[in-house]
CHARMM internal coordinates of N, CA and C (Angstrom, degrees):
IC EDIT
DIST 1 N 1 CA 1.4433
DIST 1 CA 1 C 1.5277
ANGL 1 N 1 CA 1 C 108.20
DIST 1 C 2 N 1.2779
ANGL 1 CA 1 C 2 N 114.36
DIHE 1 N 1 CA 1 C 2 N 127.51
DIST 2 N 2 CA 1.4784
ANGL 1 C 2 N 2 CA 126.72
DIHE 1 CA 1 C 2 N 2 CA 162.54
DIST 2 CA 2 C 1.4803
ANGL 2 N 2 CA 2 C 120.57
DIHE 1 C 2 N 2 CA 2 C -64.06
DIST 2 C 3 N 1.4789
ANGL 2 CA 2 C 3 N 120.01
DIHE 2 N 2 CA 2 C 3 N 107.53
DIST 3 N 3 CA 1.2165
ANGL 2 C 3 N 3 CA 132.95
DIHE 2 CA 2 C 3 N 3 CA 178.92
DIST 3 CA 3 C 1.5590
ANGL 3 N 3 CA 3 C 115.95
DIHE 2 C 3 N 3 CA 3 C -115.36
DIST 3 C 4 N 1.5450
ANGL 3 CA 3 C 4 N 112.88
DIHE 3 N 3 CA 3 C 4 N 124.32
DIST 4 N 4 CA 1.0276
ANGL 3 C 4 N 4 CA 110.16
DIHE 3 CA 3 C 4 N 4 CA -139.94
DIST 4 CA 4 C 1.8889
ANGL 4 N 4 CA 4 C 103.30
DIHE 3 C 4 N 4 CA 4 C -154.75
DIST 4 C 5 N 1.0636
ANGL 4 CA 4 C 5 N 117.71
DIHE 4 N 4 CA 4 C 5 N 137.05
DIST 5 N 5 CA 1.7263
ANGL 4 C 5 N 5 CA 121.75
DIHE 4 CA 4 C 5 N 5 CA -174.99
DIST 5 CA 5 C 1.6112
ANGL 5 N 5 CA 5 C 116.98
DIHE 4 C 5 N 5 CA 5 C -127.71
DIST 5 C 6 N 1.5435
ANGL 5 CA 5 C 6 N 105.56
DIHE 5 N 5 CA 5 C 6 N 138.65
DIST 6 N 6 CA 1.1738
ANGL 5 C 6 N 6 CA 101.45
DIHE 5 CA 5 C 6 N 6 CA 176.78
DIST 6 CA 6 C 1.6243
ANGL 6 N 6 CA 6 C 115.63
DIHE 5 C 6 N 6 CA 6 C -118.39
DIST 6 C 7 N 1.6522
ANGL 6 CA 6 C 7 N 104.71
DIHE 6 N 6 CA 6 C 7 N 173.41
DIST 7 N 7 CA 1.5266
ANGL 6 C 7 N 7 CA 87.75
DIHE 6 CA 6 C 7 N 7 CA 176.29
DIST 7 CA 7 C 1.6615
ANGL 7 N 7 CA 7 C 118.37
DIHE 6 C 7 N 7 CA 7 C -104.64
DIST 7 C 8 N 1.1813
ANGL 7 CA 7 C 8 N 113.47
DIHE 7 N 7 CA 7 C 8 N 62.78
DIST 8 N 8 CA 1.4579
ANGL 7 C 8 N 8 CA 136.95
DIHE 7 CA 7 C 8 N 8 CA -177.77
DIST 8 CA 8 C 1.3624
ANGL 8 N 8 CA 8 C 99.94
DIHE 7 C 8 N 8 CA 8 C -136.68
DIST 8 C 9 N 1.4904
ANGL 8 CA 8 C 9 N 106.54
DIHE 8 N 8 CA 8 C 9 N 164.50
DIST 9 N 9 CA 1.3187
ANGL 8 C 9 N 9 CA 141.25
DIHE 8 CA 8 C 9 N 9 CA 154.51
DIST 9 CA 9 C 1.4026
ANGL 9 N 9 CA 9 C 128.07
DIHE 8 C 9 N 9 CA 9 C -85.21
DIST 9 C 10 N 1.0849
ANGL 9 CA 9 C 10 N 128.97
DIHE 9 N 9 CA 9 C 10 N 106.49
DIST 10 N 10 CA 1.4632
ANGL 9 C 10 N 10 CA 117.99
DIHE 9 CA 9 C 10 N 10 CA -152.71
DIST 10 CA 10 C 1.9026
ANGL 10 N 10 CA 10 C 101.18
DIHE 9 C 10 N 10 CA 10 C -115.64
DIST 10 C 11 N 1.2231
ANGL 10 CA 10 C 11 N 102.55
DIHE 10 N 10 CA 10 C 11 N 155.45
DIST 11 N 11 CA 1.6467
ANGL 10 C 11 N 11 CA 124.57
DIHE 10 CA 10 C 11 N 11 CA -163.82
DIST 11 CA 11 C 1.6186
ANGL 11 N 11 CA 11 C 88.44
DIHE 10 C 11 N 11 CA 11 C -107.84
DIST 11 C 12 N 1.0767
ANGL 11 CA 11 C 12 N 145.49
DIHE 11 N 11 CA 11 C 12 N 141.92
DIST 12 N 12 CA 1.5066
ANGL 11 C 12 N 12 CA 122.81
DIHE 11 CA 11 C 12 N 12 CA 150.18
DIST 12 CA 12 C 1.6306
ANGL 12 N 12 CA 12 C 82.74
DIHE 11 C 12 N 12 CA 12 C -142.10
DIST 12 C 13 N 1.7036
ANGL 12 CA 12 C 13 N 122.18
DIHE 12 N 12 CA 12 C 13 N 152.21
DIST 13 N 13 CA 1.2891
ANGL 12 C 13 N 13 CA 150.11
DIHE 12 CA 12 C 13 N 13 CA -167.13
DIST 13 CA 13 C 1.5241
ANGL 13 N 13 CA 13 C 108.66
DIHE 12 C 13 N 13 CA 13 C -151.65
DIST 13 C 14 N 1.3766
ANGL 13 CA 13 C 14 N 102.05
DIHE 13 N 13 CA 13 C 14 N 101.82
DIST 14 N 14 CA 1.8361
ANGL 13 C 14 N 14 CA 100.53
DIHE 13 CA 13 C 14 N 14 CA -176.29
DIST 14 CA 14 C 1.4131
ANGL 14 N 14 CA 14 C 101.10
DIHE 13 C 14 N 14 CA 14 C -67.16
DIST 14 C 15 N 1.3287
ANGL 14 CA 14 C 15 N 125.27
DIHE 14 N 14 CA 14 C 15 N 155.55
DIST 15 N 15 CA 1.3091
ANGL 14 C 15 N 15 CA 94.54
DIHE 14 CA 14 C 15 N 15 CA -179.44
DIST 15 CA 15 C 2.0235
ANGL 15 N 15 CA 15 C 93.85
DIHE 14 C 15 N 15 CA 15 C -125.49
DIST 15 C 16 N 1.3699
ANGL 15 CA 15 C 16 N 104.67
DIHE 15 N 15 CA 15 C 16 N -20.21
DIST 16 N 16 CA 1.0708
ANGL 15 C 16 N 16 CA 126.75
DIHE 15 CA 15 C 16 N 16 CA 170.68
DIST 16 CA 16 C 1.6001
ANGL 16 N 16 CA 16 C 151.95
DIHE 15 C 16 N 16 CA 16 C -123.50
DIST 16 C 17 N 1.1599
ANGL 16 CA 16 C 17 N 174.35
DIHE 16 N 16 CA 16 C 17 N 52.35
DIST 17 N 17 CA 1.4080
ANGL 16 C 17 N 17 CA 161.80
DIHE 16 CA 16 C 17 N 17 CA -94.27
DIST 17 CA 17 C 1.9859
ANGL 17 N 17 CA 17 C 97.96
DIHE 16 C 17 N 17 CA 17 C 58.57
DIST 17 C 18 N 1.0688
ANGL 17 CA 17 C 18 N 110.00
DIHE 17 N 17 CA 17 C 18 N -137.13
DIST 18 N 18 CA 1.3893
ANGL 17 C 18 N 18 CA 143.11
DIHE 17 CA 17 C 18 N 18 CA -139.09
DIST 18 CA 18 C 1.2268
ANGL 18 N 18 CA 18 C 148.09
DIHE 17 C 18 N 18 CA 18 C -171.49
DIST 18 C 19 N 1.4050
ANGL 18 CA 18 C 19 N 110.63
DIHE 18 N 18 CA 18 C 19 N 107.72
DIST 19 N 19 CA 1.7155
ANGL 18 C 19 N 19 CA 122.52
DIHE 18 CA 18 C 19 N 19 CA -155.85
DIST 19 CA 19 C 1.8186
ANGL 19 N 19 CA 19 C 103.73
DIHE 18 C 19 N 19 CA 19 C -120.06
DIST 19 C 20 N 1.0158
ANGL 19 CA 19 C 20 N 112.24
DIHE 19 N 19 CA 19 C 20 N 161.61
DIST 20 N 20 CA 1.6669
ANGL 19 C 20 N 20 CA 127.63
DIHE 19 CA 19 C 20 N 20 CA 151.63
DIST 20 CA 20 C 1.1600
ANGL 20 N 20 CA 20 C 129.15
DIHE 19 C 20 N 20 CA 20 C -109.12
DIST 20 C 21 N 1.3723
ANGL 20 CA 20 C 21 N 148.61
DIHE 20 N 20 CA 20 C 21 N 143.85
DIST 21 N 21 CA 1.0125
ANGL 20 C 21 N 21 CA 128.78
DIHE 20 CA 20 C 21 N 21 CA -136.45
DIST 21 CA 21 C 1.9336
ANGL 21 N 21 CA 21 C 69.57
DIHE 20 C 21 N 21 CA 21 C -158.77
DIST 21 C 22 N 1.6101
ANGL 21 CA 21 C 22 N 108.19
DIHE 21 N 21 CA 21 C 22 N 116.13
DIST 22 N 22 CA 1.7227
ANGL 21 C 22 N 22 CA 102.54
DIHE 21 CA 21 C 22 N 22 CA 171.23
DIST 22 CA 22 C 1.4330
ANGL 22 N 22 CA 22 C 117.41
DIHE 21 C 22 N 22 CA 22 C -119.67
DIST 22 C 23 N 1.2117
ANGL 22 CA 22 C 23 N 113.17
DIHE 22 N 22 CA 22 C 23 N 129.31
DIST 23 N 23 CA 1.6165
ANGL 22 C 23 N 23 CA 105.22
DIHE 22 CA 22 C 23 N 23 CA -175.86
DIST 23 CA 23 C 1.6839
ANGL 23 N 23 CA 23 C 107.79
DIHE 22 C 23 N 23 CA 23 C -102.21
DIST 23 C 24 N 1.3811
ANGL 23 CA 23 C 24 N 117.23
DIHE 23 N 23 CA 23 C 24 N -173.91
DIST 24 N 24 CA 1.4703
ANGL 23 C 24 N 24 CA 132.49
DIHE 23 CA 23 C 24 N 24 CA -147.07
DIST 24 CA 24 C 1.6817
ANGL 24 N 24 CA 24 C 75.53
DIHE 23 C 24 N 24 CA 24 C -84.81
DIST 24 C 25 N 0.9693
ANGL 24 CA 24 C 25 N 133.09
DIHE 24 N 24 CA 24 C 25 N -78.30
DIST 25 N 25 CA 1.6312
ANGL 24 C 25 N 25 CA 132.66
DIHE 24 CA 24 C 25 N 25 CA -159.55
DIST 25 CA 25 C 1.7841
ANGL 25 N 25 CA 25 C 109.03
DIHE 24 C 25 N 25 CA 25 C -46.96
DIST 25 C 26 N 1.5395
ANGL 25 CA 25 C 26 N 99.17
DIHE 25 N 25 CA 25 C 26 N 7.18
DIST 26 N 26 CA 1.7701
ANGL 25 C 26 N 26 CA 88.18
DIHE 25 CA 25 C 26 N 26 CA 172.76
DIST 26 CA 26 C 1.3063
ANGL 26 N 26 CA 26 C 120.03
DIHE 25 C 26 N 26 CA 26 C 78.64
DIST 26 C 27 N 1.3446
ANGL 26 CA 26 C 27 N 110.88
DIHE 26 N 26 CA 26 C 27 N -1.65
DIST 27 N 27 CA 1.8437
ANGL 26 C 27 N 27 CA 118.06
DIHE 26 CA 26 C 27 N 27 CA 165.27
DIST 27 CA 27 C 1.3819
ANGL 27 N 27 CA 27 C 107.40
DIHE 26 C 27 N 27 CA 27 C -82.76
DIST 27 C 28 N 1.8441
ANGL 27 CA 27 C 28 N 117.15
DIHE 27 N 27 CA 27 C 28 N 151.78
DIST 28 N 28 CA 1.7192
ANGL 27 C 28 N 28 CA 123.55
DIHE 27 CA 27 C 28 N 28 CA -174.82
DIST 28 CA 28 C 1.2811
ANGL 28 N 28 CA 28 C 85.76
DIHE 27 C 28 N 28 CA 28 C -132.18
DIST 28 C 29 N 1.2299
ANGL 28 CA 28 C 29 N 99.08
DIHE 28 N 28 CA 28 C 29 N 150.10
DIST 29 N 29 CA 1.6272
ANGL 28 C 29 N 29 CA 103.73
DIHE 28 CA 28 C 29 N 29 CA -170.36
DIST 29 CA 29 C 1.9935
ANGL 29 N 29 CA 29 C 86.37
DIHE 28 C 29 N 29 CA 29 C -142.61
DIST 29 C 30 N 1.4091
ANGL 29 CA 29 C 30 N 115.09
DIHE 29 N 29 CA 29 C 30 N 115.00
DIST 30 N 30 CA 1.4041
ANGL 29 C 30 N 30 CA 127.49
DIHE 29 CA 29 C 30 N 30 CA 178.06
DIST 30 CA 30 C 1.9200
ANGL 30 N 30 CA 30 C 101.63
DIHE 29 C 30 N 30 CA 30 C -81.82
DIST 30 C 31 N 1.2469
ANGL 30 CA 30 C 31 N 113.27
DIHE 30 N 30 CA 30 C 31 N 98.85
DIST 31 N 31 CA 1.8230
ANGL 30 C 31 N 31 CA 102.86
DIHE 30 CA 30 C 31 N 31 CA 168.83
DIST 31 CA 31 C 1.6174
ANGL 31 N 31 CA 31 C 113.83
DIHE 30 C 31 N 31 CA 31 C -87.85
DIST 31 C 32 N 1.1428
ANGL 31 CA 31 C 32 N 130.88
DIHE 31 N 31 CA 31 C 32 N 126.10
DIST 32 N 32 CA 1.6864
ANGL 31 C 32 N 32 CA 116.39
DIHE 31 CA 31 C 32 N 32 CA -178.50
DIST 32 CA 32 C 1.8233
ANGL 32 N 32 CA 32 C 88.88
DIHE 31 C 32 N 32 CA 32 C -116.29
DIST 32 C 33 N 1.2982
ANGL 32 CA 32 C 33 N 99.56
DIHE 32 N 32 CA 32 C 33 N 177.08
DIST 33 N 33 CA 1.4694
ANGL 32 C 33 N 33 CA 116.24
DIHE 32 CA 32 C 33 N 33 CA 178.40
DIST 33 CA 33 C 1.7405
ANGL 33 N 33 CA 33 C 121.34
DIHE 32 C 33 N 33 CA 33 C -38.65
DIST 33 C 34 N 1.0872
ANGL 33 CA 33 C 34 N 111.13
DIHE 33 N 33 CA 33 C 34 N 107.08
DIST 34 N 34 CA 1.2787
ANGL 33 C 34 N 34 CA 112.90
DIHE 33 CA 33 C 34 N 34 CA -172.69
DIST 34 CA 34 C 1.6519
ANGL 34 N 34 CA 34 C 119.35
DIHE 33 C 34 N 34 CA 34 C 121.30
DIST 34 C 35 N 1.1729
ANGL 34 CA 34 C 35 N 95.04
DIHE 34 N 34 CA 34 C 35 N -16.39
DIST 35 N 35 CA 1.7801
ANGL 34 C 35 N 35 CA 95.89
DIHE 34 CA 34 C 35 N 35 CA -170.84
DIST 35 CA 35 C 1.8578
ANGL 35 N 35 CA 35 C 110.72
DIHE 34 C 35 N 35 CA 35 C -92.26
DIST 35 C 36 N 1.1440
ANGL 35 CA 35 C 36 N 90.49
DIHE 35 N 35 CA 35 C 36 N 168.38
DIST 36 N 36 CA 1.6971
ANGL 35 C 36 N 36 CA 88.99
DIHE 35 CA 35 C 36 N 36 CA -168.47
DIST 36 CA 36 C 1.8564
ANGL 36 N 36 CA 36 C 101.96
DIHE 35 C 36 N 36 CA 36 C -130.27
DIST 36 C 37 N 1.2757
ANGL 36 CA 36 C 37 N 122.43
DIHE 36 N 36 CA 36 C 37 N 116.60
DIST 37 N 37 CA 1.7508
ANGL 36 C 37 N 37 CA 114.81
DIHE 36 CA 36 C 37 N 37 CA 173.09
DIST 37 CA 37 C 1.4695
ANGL 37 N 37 CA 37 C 106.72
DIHE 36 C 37 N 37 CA 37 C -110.60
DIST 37 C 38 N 1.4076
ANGL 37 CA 37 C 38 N 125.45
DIHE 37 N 37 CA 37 C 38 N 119.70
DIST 38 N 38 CA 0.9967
ANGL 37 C 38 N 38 CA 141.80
DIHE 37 CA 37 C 38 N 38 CA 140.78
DIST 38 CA 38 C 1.4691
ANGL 38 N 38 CA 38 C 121.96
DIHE 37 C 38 N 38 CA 38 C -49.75
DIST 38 C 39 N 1.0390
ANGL 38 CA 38 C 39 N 128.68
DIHE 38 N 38 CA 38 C 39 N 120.88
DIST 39 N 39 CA 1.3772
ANGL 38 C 39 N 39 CA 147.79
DIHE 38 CA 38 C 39 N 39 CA -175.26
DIST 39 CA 39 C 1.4537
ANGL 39 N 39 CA 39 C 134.46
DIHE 38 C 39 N 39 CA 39 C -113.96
DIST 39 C 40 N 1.2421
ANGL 39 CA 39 C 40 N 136.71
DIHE 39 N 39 CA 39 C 40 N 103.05
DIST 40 N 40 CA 1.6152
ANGL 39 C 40 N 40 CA 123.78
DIHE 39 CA 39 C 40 N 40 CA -172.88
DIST 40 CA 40 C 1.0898
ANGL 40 N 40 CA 40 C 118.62
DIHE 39 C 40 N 40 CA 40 C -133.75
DIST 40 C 41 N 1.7248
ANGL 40 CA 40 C 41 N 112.08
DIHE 40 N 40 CA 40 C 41 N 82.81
DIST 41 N 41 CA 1.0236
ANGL 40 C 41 N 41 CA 124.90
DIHE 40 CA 40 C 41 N 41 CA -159.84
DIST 41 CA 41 C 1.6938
ANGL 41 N 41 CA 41 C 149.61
DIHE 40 C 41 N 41 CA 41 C 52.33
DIST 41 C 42 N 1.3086
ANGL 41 CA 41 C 42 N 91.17
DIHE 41 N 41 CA 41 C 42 N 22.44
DIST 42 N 42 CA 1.8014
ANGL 41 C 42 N 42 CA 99.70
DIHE 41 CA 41 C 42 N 42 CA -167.31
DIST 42 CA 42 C 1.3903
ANGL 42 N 42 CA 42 C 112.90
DIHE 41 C 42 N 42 CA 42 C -82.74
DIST 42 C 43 N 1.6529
ANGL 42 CA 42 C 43 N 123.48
DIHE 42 N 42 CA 42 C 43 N 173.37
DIST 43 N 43 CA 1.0340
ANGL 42 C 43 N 43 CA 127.17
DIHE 42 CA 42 C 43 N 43 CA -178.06
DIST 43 CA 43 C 1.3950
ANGL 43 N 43 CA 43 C 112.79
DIHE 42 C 43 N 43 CA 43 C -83.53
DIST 43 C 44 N 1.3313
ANGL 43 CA 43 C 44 N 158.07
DIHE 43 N 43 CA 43 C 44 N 84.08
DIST 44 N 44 CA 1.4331
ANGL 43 C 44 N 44 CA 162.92
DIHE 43 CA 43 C 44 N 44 CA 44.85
DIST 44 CA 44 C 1.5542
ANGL 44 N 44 CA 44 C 144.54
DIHE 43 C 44 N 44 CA 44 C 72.59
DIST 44 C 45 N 1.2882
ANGL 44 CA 44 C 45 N 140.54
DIHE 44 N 44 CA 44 C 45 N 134.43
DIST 45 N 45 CA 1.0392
ANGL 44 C 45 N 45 CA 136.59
DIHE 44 CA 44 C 45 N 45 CA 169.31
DIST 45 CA 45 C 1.3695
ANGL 45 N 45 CA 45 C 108.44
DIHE 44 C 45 N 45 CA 45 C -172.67
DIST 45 C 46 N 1.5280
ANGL 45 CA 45 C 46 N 119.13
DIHE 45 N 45 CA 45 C 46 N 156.19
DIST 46 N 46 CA 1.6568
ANGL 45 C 46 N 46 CA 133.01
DIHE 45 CA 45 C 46 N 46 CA -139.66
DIST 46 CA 46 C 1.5638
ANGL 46 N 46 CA 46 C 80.04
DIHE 45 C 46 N 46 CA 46 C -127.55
DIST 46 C 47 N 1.1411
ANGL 46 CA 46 C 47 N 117.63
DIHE 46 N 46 CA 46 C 47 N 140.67
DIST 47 N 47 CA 1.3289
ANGL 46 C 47 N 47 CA 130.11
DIHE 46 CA 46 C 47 N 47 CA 149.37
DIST 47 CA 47 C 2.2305
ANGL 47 N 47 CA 47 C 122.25
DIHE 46 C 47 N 47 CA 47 C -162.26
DIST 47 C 48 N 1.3264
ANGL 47 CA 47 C 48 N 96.02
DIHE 47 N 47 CA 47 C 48 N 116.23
DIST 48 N 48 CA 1.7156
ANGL 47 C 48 N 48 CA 93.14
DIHE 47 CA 47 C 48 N 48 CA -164.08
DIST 48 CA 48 C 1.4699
ANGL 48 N 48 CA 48 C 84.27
DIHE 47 C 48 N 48 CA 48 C -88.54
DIST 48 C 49 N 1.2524
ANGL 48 CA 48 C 49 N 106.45
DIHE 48 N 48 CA 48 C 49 N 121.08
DIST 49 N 49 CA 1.3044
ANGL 48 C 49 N 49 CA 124.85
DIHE 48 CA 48 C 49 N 49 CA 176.70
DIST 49 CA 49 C 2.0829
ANGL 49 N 49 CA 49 C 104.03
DIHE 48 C 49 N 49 CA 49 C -97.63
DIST 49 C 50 N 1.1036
ANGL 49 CA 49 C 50 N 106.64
DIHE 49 N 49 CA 49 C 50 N -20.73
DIST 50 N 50 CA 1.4229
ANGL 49 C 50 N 50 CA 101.81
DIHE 49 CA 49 C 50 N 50 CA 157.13
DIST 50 CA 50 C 1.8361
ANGL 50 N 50 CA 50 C 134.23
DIHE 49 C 50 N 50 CA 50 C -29.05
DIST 50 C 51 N 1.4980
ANGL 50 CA 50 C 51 N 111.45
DIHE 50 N 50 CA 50 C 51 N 173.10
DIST 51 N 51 CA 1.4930
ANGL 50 C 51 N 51 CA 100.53
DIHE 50 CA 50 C 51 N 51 CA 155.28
DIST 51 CA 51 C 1.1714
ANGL 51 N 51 CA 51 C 96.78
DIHE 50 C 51 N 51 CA 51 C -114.14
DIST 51 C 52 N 1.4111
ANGL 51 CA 51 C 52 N 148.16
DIHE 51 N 51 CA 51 C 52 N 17.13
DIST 52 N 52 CA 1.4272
ANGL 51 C 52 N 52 CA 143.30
DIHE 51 CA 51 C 52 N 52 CA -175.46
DIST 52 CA 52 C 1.2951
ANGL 52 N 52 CA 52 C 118.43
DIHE 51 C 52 N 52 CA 52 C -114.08
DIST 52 C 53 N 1.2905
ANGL 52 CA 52 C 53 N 146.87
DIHE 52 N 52 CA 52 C 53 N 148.27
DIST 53 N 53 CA 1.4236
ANGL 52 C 53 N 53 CA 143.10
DIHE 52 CA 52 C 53 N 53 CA 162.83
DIST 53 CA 53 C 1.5369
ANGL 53 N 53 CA 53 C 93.07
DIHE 52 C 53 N 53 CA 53 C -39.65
DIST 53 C 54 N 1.5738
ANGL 53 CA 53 C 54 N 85.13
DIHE 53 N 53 CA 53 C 54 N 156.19
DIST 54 N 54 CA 1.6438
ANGL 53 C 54 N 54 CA 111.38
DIHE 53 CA 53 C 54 N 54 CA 158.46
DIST 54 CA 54 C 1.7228
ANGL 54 N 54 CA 54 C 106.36
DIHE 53 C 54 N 54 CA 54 C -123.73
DIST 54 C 55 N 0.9022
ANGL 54 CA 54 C 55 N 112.64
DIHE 54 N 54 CA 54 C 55 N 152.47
DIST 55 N 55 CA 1.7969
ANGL 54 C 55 N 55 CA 126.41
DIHE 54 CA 54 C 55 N 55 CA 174.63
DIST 55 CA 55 C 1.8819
ANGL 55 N 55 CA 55 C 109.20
DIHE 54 C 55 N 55 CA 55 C -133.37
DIST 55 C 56 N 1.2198
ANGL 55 CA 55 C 56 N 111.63
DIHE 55 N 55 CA 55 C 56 N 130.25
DIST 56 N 56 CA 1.4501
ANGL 55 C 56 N 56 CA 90.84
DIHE 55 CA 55 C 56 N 56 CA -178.76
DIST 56 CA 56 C 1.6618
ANGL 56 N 56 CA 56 C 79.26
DIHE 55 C 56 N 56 CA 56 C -166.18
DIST 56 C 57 N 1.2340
ANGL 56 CA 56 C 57 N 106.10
DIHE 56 N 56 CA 56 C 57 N 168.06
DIST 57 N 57 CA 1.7474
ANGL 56 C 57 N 57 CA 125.65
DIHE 56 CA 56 C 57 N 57 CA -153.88
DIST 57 CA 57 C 1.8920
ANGL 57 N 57 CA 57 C 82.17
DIHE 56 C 57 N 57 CA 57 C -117.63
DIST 57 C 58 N 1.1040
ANGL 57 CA 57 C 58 N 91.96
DIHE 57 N 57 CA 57 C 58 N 143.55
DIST 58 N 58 CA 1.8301
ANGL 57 C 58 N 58 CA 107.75
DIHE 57 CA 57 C 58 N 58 CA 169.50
DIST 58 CA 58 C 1.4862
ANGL 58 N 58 CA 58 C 105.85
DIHE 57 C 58 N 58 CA 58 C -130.05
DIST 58 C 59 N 1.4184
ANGL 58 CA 58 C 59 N 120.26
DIHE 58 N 58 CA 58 C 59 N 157.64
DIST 59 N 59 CA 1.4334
ANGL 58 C 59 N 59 CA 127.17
DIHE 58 CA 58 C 59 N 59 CA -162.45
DIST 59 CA 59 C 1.5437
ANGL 59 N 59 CA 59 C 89.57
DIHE 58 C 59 N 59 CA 59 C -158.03
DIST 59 C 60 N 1.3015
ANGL 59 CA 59 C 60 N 140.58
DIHE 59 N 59 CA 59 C 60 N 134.58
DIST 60 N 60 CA 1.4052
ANGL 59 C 60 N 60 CA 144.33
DIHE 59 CA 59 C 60 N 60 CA -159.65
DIST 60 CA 60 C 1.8481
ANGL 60 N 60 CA 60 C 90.21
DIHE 59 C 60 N 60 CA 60 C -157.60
DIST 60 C 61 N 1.3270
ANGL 60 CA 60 C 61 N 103.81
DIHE 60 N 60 CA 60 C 61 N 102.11
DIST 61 N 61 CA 1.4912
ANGL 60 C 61 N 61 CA 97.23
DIHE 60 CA 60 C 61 N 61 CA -174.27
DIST 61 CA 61 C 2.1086
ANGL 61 N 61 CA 61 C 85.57
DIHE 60 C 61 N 61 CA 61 C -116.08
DIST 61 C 62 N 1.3152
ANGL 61 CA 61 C 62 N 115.50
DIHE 61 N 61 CA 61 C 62 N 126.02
DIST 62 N 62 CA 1.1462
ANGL 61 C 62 N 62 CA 136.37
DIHE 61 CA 61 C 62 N 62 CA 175.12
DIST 62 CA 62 C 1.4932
ANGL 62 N 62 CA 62 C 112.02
DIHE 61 C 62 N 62 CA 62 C -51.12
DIST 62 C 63 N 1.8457
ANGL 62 CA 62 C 63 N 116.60
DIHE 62 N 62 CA 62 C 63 N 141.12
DIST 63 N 63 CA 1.0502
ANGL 62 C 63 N 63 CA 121.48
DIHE 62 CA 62 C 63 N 63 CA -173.57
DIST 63 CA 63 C 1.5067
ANGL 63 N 63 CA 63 C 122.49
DIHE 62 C 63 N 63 CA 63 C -152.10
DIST 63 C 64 N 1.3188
ANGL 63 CA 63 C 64 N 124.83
DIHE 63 N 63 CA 63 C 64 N 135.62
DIST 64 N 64 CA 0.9201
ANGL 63 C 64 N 64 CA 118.71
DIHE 63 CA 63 C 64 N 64 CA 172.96
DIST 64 CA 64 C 1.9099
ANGL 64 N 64 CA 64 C 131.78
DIHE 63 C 64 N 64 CA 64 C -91.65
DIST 64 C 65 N 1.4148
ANGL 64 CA 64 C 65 N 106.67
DIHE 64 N 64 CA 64 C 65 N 124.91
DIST 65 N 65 CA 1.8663
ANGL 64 C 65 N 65 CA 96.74
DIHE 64 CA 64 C 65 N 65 CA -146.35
DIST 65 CA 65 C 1.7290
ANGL 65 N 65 CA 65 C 93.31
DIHE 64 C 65 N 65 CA 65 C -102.67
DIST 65 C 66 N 1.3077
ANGL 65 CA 65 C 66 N 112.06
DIHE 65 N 65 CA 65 C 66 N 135.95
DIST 66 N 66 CA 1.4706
ANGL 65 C 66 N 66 CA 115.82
DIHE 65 CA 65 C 66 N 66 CA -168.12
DIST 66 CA 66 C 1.6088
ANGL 66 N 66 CA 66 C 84.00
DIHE 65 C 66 N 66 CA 66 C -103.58
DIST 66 C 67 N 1.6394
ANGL 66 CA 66 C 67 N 109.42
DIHE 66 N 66 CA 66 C 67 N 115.74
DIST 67 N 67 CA 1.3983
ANGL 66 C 67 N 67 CA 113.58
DIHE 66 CA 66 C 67 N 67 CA 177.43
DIST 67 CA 67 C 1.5912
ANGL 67 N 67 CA 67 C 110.73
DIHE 66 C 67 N 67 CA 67 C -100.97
DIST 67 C 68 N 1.2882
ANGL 67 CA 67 C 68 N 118.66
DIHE 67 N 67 CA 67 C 68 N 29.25
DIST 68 N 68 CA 1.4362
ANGL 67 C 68 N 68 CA 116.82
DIHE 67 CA 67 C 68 N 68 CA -150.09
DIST 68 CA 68 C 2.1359
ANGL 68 N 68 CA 68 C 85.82
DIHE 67 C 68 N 68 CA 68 C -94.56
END
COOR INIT
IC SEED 1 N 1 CA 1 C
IC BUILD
């Protein structure tokens, strides 16, 4: 699985079916239609383990990351 971070804040809104959403610490987080994940920059990866489409809205609002 591709795990992967950005430097945004991300909106995501399932809007349909059902996704997983897995982060670096080994937690799965199942979103189905209706749910909303806030995101801030973490390490990540998407996989619809369903048999159905998923549809879901993304929002990537730009950021500047103080790595100090």
């Amino acid at each position: 699985m591709w795990m992967h971070s950005t430097a945004t804040v991300d909106y995501i809104l399932i809007m349909s079916g059902e996704i997983c959403c897995f982060f670096d610490s080994g937690e799965k987080v199942t979103l189905s239609a209706g749910d909303c994940l806030v995101q801030n920059g973490t390490e990540h990866a998407w996989r619809n383990e369903s048999a159905s489409e998923c549809v879901m809205a993304a929002i990537a609002v730009g950021v500047i990351r103080d790595n100090r």
